[in-house]
C-alpha positions as a Markdown table, in Angstrom:
| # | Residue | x | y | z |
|---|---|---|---|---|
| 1 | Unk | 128.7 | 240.4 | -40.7 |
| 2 | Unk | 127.6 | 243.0 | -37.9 |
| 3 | Unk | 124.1 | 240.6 | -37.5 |
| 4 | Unk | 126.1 | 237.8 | -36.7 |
| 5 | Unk | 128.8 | 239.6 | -34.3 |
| 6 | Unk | 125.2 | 240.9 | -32.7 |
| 7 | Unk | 124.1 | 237.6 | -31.9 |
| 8 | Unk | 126.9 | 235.9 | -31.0 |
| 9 | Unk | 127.0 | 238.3 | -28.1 |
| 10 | Unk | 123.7 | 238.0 | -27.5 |
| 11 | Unk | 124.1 | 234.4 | -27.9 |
| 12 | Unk | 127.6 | 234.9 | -25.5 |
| 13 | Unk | 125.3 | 237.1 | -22.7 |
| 14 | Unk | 122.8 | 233.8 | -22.3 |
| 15 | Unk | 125.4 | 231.4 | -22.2 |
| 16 | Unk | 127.1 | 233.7 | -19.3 |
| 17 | Unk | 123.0 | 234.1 | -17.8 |
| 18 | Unk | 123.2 | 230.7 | -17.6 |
| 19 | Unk | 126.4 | 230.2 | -15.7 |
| 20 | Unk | 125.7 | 232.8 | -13.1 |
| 21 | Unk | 122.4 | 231.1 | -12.5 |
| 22 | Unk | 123.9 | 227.7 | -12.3 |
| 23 | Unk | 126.3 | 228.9 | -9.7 |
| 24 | Unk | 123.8 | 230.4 | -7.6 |
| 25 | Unk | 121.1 | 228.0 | -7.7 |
| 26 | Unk | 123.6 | 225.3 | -6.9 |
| 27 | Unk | 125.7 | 227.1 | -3.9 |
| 28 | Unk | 121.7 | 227.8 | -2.6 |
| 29 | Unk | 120.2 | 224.5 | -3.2 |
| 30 | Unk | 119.1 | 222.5 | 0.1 |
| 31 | Unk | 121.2 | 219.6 | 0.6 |
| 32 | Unk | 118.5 | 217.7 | 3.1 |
| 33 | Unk | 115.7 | 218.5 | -0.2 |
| 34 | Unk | 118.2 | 217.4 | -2.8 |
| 35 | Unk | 119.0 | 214.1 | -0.7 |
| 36 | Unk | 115.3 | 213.5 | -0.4 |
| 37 | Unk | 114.4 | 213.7 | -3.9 |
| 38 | Unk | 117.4 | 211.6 | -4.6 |
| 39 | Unk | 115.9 | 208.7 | -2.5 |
| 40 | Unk | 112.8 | 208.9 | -4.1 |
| 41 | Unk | 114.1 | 208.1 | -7.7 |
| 42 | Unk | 114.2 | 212.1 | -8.6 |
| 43 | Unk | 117.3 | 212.0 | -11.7 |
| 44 | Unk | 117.5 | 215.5 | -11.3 |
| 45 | Unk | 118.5 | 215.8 | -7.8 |
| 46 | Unk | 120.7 | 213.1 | -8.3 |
| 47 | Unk | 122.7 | 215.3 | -10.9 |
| 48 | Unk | 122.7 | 218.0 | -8.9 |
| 49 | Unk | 124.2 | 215.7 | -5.6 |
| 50 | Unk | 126.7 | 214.6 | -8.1 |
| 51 | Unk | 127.7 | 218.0 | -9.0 |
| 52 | Unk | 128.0 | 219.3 | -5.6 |
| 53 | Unk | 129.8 | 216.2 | -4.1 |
| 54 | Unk | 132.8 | 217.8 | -6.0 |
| 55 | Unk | 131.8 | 221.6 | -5.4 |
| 56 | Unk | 135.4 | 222.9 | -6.2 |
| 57 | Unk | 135.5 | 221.1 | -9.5 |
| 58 | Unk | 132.1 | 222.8 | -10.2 |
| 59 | Unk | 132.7 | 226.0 | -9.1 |
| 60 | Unk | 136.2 | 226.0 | -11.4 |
| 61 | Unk | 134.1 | 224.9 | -14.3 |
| 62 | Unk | 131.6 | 227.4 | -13.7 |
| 63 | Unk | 133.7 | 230.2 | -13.5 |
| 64 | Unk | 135.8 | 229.4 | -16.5 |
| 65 | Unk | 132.6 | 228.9 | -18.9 |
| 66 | Unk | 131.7 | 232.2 | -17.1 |
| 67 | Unk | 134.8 | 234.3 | -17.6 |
| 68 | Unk | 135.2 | 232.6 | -20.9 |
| 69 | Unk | 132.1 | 233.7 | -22.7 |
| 70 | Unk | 132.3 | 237.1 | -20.9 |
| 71 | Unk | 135.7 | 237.6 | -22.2 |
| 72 | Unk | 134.8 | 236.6 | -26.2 |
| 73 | Unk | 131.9 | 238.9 | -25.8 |
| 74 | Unk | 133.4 | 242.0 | -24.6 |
| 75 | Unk | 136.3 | 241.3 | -27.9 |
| 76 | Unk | 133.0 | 241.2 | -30.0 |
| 77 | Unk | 131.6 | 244.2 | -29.0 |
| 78 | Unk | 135.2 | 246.1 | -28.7 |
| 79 | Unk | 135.6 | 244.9 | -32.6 |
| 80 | Unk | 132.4 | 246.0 | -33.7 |
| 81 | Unk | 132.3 | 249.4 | -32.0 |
| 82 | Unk | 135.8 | 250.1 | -33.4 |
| 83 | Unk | 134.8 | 249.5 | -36.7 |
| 84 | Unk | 131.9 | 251.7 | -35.8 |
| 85 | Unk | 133.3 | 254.7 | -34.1 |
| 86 | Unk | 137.1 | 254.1 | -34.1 |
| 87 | Unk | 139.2 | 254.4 | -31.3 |
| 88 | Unk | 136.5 | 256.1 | -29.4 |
| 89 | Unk | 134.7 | 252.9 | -29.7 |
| 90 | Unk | 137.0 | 250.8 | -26.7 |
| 91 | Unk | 134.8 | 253.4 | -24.2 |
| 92 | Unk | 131.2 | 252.6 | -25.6 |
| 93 | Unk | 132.5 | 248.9 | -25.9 |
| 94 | Unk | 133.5 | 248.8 | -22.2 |
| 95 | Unk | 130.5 | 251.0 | -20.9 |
| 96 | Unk | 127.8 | 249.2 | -23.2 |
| 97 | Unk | 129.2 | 245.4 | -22.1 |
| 98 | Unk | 129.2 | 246.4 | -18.7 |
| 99 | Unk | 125.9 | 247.3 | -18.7 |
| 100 | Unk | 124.6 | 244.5 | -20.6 |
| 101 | Unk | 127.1 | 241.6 | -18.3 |
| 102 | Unk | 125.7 | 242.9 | -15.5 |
| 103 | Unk | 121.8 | 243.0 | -15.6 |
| 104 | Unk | 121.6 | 240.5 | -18.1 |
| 105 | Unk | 124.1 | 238.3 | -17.2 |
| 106 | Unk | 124.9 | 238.7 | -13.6 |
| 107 | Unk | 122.2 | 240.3 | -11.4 |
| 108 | Unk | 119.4 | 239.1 | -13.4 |
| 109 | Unk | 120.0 | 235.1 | -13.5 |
| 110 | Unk | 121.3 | 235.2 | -10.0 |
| 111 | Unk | 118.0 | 237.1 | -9.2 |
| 112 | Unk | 116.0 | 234.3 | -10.8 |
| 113 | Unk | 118.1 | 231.4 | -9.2 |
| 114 | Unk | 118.3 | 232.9 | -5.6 |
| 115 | Unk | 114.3 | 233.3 | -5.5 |
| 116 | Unk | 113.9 | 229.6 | -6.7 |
| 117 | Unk | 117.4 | 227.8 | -6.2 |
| 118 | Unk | 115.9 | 224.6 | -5.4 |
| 119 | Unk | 113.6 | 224.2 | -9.1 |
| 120 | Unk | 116.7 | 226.3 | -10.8 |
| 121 | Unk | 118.9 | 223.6 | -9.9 |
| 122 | Unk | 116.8 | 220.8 | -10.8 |
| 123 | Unk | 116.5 | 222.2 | -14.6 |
| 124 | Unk | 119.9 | 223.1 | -15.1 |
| 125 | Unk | 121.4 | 220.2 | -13.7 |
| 126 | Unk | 121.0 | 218.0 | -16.7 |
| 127 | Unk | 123.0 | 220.6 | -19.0 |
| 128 | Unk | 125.6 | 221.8 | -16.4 |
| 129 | Unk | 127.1 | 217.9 | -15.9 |
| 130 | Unk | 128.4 | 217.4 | -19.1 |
| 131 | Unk | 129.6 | 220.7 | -19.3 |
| 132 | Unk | 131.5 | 220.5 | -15.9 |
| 133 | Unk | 133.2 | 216.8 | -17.3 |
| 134 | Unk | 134.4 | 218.5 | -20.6 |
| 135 | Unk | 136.2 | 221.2 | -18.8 |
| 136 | Unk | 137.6 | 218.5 | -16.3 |
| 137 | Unk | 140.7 | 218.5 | -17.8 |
| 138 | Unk | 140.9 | 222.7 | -17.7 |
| 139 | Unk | 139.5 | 222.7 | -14.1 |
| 140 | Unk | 142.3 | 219.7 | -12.7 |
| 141 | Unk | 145.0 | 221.7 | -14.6 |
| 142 | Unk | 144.1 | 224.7 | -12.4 |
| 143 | Unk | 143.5 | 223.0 | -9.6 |
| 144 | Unk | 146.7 | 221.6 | -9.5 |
| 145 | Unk | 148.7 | 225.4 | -10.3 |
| 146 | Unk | 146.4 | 226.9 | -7.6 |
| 147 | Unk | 148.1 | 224.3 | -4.7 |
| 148 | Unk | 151.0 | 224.8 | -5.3 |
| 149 | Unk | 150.9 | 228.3 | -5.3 |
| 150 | Unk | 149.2 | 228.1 | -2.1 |
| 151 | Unk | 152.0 | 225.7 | -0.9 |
| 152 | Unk | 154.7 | 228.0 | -2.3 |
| 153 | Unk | 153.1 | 230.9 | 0.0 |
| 154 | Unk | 153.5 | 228.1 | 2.9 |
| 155 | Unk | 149.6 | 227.7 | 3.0 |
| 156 | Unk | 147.4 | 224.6 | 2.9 |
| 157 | Unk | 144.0 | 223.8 | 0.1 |
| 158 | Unk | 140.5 | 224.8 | 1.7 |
| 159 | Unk | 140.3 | 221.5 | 2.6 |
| 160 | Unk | 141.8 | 221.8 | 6.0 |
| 161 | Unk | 139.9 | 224.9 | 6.8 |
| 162 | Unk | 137.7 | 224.8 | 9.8 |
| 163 | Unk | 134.2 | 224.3 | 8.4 |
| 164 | Unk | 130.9 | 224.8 | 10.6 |
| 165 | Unk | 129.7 | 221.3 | 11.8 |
| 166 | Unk | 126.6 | 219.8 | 11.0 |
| 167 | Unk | 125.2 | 220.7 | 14.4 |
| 168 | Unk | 125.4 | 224.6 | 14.0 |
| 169 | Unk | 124.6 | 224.3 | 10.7 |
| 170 | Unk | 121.0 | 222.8 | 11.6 |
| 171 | Unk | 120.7 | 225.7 | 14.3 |
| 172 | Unk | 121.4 | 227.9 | 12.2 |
| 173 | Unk | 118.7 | 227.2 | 10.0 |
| 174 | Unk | 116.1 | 227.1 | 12.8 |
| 175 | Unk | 116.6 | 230.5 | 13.9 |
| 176 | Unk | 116.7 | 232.0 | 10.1 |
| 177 | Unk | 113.6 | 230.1 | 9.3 |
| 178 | Unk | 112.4 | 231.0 | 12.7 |
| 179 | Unk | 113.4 | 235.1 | 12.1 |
| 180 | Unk | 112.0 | 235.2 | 8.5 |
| 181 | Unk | 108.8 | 233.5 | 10.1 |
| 182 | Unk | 108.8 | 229.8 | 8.9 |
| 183 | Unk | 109.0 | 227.8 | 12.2 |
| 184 | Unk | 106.8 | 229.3 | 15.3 |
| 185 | Unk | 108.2 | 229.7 | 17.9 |
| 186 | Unk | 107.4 | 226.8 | 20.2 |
| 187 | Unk | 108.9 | 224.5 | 17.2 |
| 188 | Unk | 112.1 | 226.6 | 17.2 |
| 189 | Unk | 112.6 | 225.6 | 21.4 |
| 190 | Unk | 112.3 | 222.2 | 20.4 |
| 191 | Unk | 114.2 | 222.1 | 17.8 |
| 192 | Unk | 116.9 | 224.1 | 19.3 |
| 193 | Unk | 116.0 | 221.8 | 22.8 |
| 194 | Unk | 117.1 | 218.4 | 20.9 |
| 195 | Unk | 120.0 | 220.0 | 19.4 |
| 196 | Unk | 120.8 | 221.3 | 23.6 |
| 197 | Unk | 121.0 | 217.9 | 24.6 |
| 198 | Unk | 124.4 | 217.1 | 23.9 |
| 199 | Unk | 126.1 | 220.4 | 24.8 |
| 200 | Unk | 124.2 | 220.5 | 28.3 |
| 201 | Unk | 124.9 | 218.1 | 31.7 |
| 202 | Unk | 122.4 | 216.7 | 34.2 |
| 203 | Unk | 123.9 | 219.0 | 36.1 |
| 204 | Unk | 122.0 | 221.7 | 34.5 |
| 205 | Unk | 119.0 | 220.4 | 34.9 |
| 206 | Unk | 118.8 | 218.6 | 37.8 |
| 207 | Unk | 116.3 | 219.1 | 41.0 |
| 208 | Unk | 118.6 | 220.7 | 43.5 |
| 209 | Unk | 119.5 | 218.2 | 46.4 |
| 210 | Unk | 117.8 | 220.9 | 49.1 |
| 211 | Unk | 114.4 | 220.8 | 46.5 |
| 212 | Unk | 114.6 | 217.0 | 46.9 |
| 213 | Unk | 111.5 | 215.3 | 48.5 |
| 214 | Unk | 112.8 | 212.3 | 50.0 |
| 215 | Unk | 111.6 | 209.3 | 52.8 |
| 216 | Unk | 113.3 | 208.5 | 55.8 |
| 217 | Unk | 113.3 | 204.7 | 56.1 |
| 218 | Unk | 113.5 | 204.9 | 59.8 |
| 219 | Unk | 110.0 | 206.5 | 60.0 |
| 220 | Unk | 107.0 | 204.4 | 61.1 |
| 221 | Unk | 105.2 | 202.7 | 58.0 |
| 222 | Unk | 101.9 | 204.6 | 58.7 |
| 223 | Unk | 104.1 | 207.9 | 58.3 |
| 224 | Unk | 105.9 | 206.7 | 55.3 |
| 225 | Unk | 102.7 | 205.7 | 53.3 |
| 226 | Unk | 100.7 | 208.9 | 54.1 |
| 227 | Unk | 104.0 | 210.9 | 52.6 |
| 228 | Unk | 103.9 | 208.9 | 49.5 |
| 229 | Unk | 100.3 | 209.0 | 49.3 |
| 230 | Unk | 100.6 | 213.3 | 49.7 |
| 231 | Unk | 103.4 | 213.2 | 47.6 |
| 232 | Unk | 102.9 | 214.9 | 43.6 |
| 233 | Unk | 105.9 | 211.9 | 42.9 |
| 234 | Unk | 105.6 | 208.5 | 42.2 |
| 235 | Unk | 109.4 | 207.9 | 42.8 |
| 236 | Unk | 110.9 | 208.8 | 46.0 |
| 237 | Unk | 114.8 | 208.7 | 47.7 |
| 238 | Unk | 114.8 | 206.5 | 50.5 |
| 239 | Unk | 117.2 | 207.4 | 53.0 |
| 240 | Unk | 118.6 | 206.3 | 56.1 |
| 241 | Unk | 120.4 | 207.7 | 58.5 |
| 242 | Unk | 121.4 | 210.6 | 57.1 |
| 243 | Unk | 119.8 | 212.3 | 54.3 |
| 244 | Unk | 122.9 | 212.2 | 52.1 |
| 245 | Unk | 122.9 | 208.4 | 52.6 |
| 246 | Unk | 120.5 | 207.2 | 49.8 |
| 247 | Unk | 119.5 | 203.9 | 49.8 |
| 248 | Unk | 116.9 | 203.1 | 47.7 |
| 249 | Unk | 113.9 | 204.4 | 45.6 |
| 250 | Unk | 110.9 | 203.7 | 46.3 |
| 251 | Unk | 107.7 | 204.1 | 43.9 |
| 252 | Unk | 104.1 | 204.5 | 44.8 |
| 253 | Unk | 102.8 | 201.6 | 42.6 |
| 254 | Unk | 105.4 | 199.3 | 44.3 |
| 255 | Unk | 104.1 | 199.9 | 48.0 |
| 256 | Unk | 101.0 | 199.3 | 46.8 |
| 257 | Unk | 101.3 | 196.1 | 45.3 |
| 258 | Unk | 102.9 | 194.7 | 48.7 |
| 259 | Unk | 99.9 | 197.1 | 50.6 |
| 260 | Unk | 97.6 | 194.6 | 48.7 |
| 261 | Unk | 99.5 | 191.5 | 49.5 |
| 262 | Unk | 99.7 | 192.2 | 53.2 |
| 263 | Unk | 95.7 | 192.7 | 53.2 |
| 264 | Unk | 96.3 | 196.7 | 54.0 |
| 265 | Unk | 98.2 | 196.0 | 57.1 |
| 266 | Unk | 100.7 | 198.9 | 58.0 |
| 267 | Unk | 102.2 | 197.4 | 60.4 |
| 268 | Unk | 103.6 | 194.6 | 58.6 |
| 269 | Unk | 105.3 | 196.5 | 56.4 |
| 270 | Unk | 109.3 | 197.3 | 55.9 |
| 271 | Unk | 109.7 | 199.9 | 53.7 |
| 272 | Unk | 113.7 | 199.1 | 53.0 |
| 273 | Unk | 112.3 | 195.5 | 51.3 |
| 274 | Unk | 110.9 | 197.0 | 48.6 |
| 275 | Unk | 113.0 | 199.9 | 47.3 |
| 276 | Unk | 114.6 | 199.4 | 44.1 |
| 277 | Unk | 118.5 | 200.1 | 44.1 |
| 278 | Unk | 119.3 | 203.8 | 43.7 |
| 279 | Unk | 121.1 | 204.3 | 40.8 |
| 280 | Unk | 123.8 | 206.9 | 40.7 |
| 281 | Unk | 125.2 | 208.8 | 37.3 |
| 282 | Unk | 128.1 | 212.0 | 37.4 |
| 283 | Unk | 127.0 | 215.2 | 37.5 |
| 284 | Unk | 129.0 | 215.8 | 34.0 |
| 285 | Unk | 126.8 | 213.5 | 31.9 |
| 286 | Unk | 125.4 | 215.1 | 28.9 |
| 287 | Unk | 121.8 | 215.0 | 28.4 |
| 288 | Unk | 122.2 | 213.2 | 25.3 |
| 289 | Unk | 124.0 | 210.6 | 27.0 |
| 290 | Unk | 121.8 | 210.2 | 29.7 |
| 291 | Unk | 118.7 | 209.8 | 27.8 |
| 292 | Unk | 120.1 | 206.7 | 25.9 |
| 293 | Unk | 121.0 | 205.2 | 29.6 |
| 294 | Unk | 117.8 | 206.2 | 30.4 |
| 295 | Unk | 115.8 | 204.0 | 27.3 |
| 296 | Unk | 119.1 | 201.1 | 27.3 |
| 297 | Unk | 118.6 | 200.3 | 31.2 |
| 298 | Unk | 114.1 | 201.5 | 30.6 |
| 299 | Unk | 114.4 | 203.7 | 34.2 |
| 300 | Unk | 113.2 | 207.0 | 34.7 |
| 301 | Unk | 115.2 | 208.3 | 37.9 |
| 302 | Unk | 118.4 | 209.0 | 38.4 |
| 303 | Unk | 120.7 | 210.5 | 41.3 |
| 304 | Unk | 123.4 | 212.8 | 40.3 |
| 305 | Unk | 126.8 | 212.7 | 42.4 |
| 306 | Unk | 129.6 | 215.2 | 42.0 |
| 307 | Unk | 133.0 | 214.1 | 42.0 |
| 308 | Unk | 133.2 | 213.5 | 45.9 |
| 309 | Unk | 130.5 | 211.0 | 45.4 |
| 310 | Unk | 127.8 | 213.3 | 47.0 |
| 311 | Unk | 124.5 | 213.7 | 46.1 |
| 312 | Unk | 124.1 | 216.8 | 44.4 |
| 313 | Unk | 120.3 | 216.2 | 43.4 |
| 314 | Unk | 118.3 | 213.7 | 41.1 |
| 315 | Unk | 117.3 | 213.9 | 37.6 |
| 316 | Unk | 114.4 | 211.9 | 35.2 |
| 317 | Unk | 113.5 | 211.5 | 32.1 |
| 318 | Unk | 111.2 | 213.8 | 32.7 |
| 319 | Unk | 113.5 | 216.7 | 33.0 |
| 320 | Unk | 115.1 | 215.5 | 30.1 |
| 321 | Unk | 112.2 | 215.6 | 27.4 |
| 322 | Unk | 111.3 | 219.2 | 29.5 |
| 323 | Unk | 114.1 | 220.8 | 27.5 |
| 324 | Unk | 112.6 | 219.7 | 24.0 |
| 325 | Unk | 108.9 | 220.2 | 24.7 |
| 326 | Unk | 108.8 | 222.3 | 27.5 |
| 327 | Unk | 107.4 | 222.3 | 30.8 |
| 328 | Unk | 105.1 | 219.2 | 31.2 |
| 329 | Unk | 102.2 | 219.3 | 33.9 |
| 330 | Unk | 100.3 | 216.9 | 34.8 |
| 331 | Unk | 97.0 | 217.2 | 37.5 |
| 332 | Unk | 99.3 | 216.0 | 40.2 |
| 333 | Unk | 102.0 | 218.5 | 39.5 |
| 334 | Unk | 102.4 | 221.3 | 41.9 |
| 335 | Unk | 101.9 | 224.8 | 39.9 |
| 336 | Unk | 105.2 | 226.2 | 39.7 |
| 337 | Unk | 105.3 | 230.2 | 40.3 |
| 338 | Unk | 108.8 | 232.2 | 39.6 |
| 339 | Unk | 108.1 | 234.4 | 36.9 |
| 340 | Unk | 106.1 | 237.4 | 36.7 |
| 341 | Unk | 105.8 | 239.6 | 33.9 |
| 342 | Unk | 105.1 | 243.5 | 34.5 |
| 343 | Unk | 103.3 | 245.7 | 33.2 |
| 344 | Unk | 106.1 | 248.2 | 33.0 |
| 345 | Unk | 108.3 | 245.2 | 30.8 |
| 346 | Unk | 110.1 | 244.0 | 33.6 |
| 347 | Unk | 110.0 | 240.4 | 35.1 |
| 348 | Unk | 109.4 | 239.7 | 38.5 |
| 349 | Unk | 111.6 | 236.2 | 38.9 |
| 350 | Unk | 112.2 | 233.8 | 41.9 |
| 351 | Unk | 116.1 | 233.4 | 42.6 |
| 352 | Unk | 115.8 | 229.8 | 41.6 |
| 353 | Unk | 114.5 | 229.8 | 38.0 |
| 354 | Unk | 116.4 | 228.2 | 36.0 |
| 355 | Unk | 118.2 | 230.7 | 33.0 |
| 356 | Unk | 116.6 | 228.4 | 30.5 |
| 357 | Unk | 113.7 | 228.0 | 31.8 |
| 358 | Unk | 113.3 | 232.2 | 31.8 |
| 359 | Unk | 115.4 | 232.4 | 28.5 |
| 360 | Unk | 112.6 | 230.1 | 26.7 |
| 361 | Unk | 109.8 | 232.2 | 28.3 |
| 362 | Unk | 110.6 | 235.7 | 27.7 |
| 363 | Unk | 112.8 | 234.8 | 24.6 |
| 364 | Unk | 115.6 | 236.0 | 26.2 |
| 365 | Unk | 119.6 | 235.3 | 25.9 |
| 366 | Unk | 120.7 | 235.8 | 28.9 |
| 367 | Unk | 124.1 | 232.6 | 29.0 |
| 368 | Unk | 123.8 | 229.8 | 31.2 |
| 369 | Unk | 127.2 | 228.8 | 30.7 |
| 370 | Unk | 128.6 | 229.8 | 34.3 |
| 371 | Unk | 125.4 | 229.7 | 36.5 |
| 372 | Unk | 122.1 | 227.7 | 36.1 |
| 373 | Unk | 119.6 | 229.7 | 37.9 |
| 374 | Unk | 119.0 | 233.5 | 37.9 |
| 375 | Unk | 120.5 | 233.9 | 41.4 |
| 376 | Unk | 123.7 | 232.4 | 40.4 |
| 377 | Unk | 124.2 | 234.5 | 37.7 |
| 378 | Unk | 123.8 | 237.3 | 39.3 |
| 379 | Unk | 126.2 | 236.3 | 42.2 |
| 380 | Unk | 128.7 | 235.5 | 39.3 |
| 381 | Unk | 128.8 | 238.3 | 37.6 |
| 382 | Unk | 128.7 | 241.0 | 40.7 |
| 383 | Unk | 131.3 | 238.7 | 42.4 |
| 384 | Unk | 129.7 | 239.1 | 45.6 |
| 385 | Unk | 126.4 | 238.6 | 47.4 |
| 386 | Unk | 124.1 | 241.4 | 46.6 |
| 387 | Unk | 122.0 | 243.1 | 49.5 |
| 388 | Unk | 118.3 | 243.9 | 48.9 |
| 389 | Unk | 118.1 | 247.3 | 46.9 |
| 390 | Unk | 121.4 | 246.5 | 45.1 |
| 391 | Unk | 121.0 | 246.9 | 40.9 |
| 392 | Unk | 123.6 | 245.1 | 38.5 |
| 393 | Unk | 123.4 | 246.0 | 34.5 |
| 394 | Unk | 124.9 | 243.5 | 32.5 |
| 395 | Unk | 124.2 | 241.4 | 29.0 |
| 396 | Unk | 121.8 | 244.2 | 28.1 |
| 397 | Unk | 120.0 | 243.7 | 31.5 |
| 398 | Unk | 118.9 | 245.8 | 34.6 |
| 399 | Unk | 118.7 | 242.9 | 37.4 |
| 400 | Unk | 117.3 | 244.5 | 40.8 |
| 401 | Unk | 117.6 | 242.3 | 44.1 |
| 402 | Unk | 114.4 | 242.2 | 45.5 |
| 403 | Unk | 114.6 | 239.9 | 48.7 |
| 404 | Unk | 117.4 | 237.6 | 50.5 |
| 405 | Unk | 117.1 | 235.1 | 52.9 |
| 406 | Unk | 120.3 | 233.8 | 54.2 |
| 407 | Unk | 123.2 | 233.7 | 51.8 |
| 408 | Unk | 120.4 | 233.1 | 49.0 |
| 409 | Unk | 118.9 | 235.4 | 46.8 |
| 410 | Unk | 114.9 | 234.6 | 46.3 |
| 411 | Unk | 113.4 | 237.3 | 44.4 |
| 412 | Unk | 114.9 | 239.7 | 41.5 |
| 413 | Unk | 113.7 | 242.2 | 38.8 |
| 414 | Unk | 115.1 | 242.2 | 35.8 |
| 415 | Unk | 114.2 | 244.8 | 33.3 |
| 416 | Unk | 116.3 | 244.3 | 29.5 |
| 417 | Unk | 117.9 | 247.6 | 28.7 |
| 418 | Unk | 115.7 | 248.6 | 25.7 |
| 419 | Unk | 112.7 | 249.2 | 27.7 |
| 420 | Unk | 114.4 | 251.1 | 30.9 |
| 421 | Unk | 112.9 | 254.1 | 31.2 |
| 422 | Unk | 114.5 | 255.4 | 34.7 |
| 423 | Unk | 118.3 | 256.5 | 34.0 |
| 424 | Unk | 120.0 | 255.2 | 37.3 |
| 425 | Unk | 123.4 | 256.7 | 38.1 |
C-alpha cells in the first residue's frame, strides 16, 4: 500500500512537471515562429496556435490540472506521513511536498520550458489539447463565476484592458534582441527606422526652406544651366519673383534633353517651359503616408507647406529611406560635417543636426518630440536664447553653447552626464 501511495505522488509530481512546463512554454512561445511553421504544414504549431487562440481557456485548464494534482498529492503524502509519524507527520508532509512541488514540479519544468519554449511547445502540444477540451466544461463553468464576480465588483473581463499594440510589441523585441546581442546595431536603426515612419511627419525631416538650393527663373539661361550643372541635385525649385513663390521643378536630365534639341544653344532656351509642376504636401504628413504618395504618383520631390500655405522646406524620397538605412552618399553629395566626437566623451555638434540624426550616431536618447534639431532643443528647454559660454544640464546631458550667430545657435557641446568629470556649480 505505501509503494503505491509513493508512486502515485511521484506519478502526481510529473503530471504537475508537466503542467507548469506547458504553461510556460506556451505563454513564451513566438507567435511570428508558431505562425510560420503553421504555413508550412507543421501539425504541431498548428496545435499550439489553436491553444493559444483561446489563451484564457488554456490557462484555466492548466491551472486546474495543476492545482488539481498538487492538491491530491499533498493528501497522499499528509496520509502516509500520519500513518508514519502521527500527528507530527502534517509538518514533514507540508515541509517534504513543498520541497518536492517546487523543484520538481515548479522551478524545474519552467526551467526546461523557458530555455527552449519554442521545441517545449511543439512536443506538448499534442497532449495538452485534448486535455484543455475535457476540462472545457470545468474551465466555462469558472469562467462564467469569475465575470460575474468581476461585474458584481462593478469591473469589466480582461478583455477590455488596454493591451500593447502590435507596433510596440515589434519594438520591443528589437531592442531586447538588440540588448541581449541578437540584432547589431545598424539592423536595430532600421528596424526601429521603418517602425518611425508612421509616428514621424515630413516635417521632421524636411530640408529647411533657408537650406533650400533653388533657381530663379528670371536669371539668364547661361546662369541657370551653370547652377544646375554645379549643383550636387538633380531636382531644383524654380522660383519667380520671390523665392517663396515656387513654380516649378526643374531636373537636370530634363534641361538636357531640350539642351540637345536646341543643338546646345543657350540662348534659345526658357527655363519656365520645361519645369514640371511643383507639387505641394502639409507639413503634418506622416512619413509612412508620404512614402506611399511618393511610389502611387512614382515622384521623388516634394514641397512642404505649413498651414498658411508657405513653404516651409522640401522633402524626397530620399530623406525618407534615410531614416531606415541611414545616411546615403553618393560621389556628388556634399560631405556633411556637424558632429565631432572628443576625446574627453563629449561631442562637438553643429546647431542644425538633426536629434535623430545625433541620437542614431552616438546611440543616444535625447527626445525629438518638441524640437528637431539640437539647437531647438536646447532653446526649448532653457526657454530662452542662450549666449555663448551658457551650460544647460538636462535628460542626463551637459549641453555647452559654443557659438551664435544672429538669433541662431551654430555650434554646442554636449557631454552625457556619466562621463562629466568637471563638477560645475
Amino acid at each position: 500500500m505505501v509503494a503505491i501511495i509513493i508512486i502515485s505522488i511521484i506519478g502526481l509530481l510529473a503530471i504537475s512537471a508537466f503542467f507548469s512546463g506547458s504553461e510556460t512554454a506556451l505563454t513564451a512561445a513566438s507567435k511570428a515562429r508558431m505562425h510560420a511553421l503553421e504555413q508550412d504544414g507543421d501539425y504541431g504549431a498548428q496545435l499550439v496556435n489553436k491553444l493559444l487562440s483561446k489563451r484564457e481557456r488554456l490557462i484555466s485548464a492548466i491551472l486546474v490540472g495543476n492545482n488539481a494534482v498538487n492538491i491530491l498529492a499533498s493528501s497522499l503524502a499528509t496520509s502516509l506521513f500520519l500513518t508514519a509519524f502521527g500527528p507530527a507527520g502534517v509538518v514533514y508532509a507540508t515541509i517534504a511536498m513543498t520541497i518536492l512541488v517546487v523543484i520538481f514540479a515548479e522551478v524545474l519544468p519552467k526551467t526546461y520550458a523557458i530555455t527552449r519554449p519554442d521545441e517545449t511547445a511543439l512536443r506538448l502540444s499534442p497532449i495538452l489539447r485534448p486535455i484543455v477540451l475535457v476540462l472545457s466544461p470545468v474551465t466555462l463553468a469558472l469562467a462564467w463565476i469569475i465575470r460575474n464576480i468581476f461585474h458584481a465588483f462593478g469591473s469589466t473581463m480582461a478583455e477590455e484592458a488596454s493591451l500593447i499594440s502590435a507596433h510596440d510589441e515589434l519594438r520591443g523585441a528589437i531592442n531586447l534582441h538588440h540588448q541581449e546581442g541578437g540584432v547589431v546595431k545598424q539592423h536595430k536603426d532600421m528596424l526601429g527606422g521603418v517602425l518611425d515612419l508612421k509616428e514621424l511627419a515630413v516635417s521632421d525631416v524636411m530640408v529647411h526652406r533657408t537650406k533650400i538650393a533653388a533657381i530663379n527663373a528670371d536669371d539668364p539661361p547661361d546662369v541657370v544651366v551653370n547652377e544646375v550643372l554645379n549643383s550636387p541635385f538633380t531636382r531644383l525649385p524654380l522660383w519667380q519673383n520671390d523665392p517663396d513663390n515656387i513654380i516649378g521643378v526643374l531636373h537636370a536630365k530634363d534641361l538636357l534633353r531640350v539642351l540637345a534639341t536646341l543643338d546646345w544653344d543657350i540662348s534659345k532656351l526658357r527655363i519656365e517651359d520645361y519645369a514640371s509642376e511643383p507639387w505641394f504636401i502639409p507639413d503634418s504628413t506622416s512619413l509612412q503616408d508620404q512614402l506611399n504618395a511618393f511610389l502611387r504618383r512614382k515622384m521623388h520631390f516634394a514641397l512642404v507647406v505649413d498651414e498658411y500655405g508657405e513653404v516651409m522646406g522640401l522633402v524626397t524620397l530620399e530623406d525618407i529611406l534615410e531614416e531606415i538605412v541611414g545616411e546615403i552618399a553618393d560621389e556628388h553629395d556634399l560631405e556633411v560635417r556637424g558632429v565631432r566626437p572628443q576625446t574627453d566623451g563629449s561631442v562637438s555638434v553643429d546647431g542644425s543636426v538633426p536629434i535623430r540624426d545625433l541620437n542614431r550616431h552616438m546611440d543616444w536618447t535625447l527626445p525629438d518630440d518638441e524640437a528637431t534639431t539640437i539647437a531647438g532643443l536646447v532653446i526649448h528647454e532653457a526657454q530662452t536664447i542662450p549666449e555663448p559660454g551658457q551650460a544647460f544640464t538636462f535628460y542626463g546631458y551637459r549641453f555647452h553653447v559654443l557659438r551664435k550667430h544672429q538669433n541662431k545657435i551654430t555650434s554646442l557641446n554636449i557631454r552625457p552626464i556619466d562621463v562629466d568629470v568637471v563638477t560645475e556649480s
